[in-house]
C-alpha positions in Angstrom: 0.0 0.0 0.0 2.7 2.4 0.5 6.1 2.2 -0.3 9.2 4.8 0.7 12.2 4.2 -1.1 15.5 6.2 -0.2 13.4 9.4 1.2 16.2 12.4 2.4 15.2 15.9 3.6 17.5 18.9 4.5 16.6 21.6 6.8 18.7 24.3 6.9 22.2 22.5 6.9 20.1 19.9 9.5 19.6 16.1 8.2 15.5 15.8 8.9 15.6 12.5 7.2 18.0 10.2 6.0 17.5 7.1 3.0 14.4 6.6 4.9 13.0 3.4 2.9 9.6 1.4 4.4 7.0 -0.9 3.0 3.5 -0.7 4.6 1.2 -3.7 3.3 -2.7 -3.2 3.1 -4.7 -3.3 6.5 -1.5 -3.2 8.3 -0.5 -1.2 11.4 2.7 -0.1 11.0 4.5 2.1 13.6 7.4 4.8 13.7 8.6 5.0 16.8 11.0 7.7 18.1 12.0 11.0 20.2 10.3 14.1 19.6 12.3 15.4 16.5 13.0 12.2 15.0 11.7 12.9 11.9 8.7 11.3 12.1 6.7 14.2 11.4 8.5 15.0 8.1 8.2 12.0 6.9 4.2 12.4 6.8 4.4 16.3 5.2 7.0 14.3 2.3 4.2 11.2 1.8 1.3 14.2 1.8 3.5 16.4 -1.0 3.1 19.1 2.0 7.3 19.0 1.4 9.4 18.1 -1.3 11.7 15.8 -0.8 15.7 16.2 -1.7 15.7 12.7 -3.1 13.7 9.7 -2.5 10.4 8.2 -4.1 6.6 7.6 -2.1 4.3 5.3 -3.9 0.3 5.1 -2.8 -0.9 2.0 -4.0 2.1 1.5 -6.3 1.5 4.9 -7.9 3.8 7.8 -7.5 2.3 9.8 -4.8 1.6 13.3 -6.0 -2.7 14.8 -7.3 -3.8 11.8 -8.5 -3.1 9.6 -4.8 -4.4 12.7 -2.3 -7.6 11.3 -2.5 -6.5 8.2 -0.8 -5.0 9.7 1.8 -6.3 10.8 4.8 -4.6 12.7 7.7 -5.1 13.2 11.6 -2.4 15.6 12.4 -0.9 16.1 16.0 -2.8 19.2 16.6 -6.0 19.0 16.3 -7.5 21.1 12.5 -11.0 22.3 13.7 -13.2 24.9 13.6 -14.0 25.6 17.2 -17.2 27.6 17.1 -18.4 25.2 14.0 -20.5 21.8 15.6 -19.1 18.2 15.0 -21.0 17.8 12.4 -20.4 20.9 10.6 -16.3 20.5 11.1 -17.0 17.4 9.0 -19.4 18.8 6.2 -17.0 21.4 5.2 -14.3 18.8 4.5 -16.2 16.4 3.9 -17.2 19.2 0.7 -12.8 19.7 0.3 -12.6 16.2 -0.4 -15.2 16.5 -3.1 -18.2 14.5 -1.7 -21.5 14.9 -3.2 -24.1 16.2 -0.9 -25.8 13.1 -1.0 -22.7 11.2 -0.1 -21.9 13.6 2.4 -24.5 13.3 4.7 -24.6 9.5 5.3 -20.7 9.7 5.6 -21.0 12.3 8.1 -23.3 10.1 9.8 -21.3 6.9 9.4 -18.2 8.7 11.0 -19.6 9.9 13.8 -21.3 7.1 14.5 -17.7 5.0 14.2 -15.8 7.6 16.6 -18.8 7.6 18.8 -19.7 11.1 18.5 -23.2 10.7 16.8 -25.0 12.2 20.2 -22.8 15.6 19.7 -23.6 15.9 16.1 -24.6 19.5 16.8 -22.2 20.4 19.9 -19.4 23.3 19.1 -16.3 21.7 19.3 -15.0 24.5 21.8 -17.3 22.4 24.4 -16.1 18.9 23.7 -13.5 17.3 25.7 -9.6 16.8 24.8 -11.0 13.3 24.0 -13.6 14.2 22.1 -11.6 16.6 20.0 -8.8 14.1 19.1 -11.9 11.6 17.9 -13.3 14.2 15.9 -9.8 14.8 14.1 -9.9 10.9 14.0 -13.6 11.1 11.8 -12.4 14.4 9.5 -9.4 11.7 8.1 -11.5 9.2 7.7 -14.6 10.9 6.2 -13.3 10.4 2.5 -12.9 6.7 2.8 -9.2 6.4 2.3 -6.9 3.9 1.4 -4.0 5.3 3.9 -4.9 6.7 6.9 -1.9 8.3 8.6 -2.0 9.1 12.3 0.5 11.5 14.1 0.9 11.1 17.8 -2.7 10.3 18.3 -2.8 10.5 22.0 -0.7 13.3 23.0 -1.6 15.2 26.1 -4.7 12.5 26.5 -6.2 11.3 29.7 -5.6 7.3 30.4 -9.5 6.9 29.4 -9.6 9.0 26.4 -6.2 7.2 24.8 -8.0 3.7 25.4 -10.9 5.1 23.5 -8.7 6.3 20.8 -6.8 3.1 20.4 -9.9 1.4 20.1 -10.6 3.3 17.4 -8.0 3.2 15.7 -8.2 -0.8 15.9 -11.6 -1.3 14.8 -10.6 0.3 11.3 -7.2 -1.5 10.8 -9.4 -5.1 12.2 -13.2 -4.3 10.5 -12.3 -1.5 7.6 -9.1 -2.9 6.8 -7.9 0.3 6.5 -4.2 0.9 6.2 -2.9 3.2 8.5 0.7 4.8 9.6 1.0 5.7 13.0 3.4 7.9 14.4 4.3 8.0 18.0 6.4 8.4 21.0 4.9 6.5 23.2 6.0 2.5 23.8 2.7 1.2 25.0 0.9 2.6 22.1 3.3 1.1 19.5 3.2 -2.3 21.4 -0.6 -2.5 21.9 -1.5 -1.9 18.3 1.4 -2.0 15.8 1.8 -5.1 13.7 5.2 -3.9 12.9 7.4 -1.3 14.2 10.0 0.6 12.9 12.4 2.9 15.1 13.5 6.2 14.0 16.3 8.7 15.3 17.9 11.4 13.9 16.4 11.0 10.9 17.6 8.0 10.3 15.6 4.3 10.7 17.8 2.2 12.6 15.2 -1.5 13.2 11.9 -2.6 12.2 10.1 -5.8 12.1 7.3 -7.5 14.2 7.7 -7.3 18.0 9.0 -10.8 18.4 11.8 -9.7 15.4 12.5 -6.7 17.4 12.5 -8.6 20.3 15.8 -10.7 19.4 17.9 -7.3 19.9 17.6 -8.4 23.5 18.1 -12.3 23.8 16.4 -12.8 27.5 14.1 -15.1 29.2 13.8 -12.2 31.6 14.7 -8.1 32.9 16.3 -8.7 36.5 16.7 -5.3 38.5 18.2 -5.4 41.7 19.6 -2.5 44.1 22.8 -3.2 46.3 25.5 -1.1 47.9 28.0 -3.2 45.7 27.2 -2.5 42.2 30.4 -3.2 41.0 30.6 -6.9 42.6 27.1 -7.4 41.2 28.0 -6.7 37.9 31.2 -9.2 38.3 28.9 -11.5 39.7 26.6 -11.5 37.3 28.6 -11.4 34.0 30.1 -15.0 35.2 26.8 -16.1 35.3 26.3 -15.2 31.5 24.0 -12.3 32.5 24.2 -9.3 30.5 24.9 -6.1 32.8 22.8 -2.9 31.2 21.7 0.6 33.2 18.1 1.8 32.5 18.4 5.2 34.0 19.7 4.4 37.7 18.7 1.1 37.6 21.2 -2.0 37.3 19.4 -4.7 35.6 20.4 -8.0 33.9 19.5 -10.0 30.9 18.4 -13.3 32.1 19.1 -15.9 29.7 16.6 -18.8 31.1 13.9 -19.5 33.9 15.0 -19.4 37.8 12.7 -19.5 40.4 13.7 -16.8 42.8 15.6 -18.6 45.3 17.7 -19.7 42.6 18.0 -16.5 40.8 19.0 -15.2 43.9 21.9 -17.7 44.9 23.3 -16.0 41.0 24.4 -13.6 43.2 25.8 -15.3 46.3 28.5 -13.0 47.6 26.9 -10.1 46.9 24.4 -7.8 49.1 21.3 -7.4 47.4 18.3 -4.8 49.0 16.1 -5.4 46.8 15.4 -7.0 43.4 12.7 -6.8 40.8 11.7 -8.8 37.6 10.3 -7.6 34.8 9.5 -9.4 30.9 11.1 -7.8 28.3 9.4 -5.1 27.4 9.2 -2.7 23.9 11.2 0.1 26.2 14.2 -2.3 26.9 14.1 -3.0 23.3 14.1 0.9 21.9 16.6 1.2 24.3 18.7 -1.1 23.4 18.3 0.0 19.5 18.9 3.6 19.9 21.0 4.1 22.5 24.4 1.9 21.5 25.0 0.6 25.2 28.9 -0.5 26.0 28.5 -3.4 28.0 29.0 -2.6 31.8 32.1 -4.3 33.3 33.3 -4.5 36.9 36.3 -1.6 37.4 39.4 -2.8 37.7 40.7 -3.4 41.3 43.4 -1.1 42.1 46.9 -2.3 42.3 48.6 -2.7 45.7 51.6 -1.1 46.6 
């Protein structure tokens, strides 16, 4: 369904993107994940034509993308495009009338998309009195009101309340699952990517460093288990652990270990005889250790050397 081949962008002397290449397949959920700045955000104004690109190719549906694929595209950007003293279902009339539907057309389509972001009930409330929630779902029914082939989603839940992102991601589900709609979903957030991406690809600097399925991903970080443990003798711990075949790695100010295979936790424990332990945690591997480990280059921790004696 969509296709980036060798995408580059220049800002100013500043690399936006670099050789960015993807394949997106039809009904799929595909993710780009990455920082704030990352690029993810130009690569959607480069597949909209909203920038031209400095080399690189985007094919829609295996045509190039330029006029003749807009209409397959639909867009909910990271800040929300409304008209605040228009209603719901106003908002969606006028570009639902952009997009070129006939008036017939248009008013069952407006009806169908409220319905599907479950906003039919506030068909004639301003948006300036809807929610955060509300307003992000409304964005959600403008891009979809077209019936497009692509639907490309930036950040979808920025600045959302815990309820109001599960309502989105439902959403956003029932299209990919029941519309088989295509969509590309930009985001930040781990959880978001994990709970509804089919694949995922990781982006920094411009540049695309992994993608594949979760469980491909997952082999960047070969462990049964994420042990964390505090102790006053981090140094011993790591020595400890590393002839035990654990991997040492620092998430923030936590020391944790890559567990190759299953211990209970006396046994996991007794890993670390010699060694005074306060506390320690386990954890599955989880889409954060892996992004972590992808775009952050860690140098394996080793114990420091024991000084010399004189």
């Amino acid at each position: 369904m969509l296709s980036i081949r060798n995408l580059s962008k220049t800002y100013r002397g500043r690399q936006a993107l670099q050789d960015l290449s993807l394949d997106i397949l039809p009904s799929e959920v595909y993710g780009l994940l990455g920082p704030n700045g990352a690029g993810k955000t130009t690569t959607i104004n480069l597949i909209c034509g909203l920038l031209t690109a400095d080399h690189g190719d985007v094919f829609i549906n295996g045509q190039p993308a330029g006029d003749q694929t807009k209409p397959w595209v639909g867009v909910m950007p990271q800040e929300n495009l409304l008209y605040r003293t228009l209603t719901c279902r106003e908002n969606l009339a006028f570009f639902a009338k952009i997009y070129g539907l006939s008036h017939k057309v248009r008013s069952q389509r407006i009806r169908d998309c409220l319905a599907a972001v479950n906003l039919l009930d506030r068909a004639q409330t301003p948006v300036e009195k809807l929610s955060g929630g509300m307003r992000r779902r409304l964005s959600l029914a403008n891009a979809i009101d077209h019936y497009p082939k692509l639907l490309i989603i930036d950040e979808p839940t920025t600045r959302l309340d815990i309820e109001a992102r599960h309502e989105v991601w439902e959403l956003i589900r029932l299209l990919s699952e029941e519309q088989g709609m295509t969509i590309l979903l930009t985001t930040h957030l781990l959880d978001e990517a994990e709970r509804l991406c089919k694949r995922i690809g990781v982006i920094k600097q411009g540049q695309l460093l992994k993608a594949g399925t979760l469980p491909e991903l997952r082999q960047c970080v070969p462990a049964s288990e994420i042990v964390t443990v505090k102790t006053p003798d981090p140094q011993g711990a790591i020595a400890r652990a590393l002839a035990c075949g654990f991997t040492p790695r620092r998430y923030g100010n936590d020391l944790s270990f890559w567990i190759p295979q299953e211990f209970d936790l006396k046994e996991l424990i007794a890993q670390f005889e010699g060694v005074t332990l306060d506390a320690i945690s386990r954890s599955p591997v989880k889409l954060e250790h892996i992004y972590l480990e992808i775009t952050q280059n860690k140098a394996l921790l080793q114990p420091e050397p024991l000084p010399l004696k004189s």
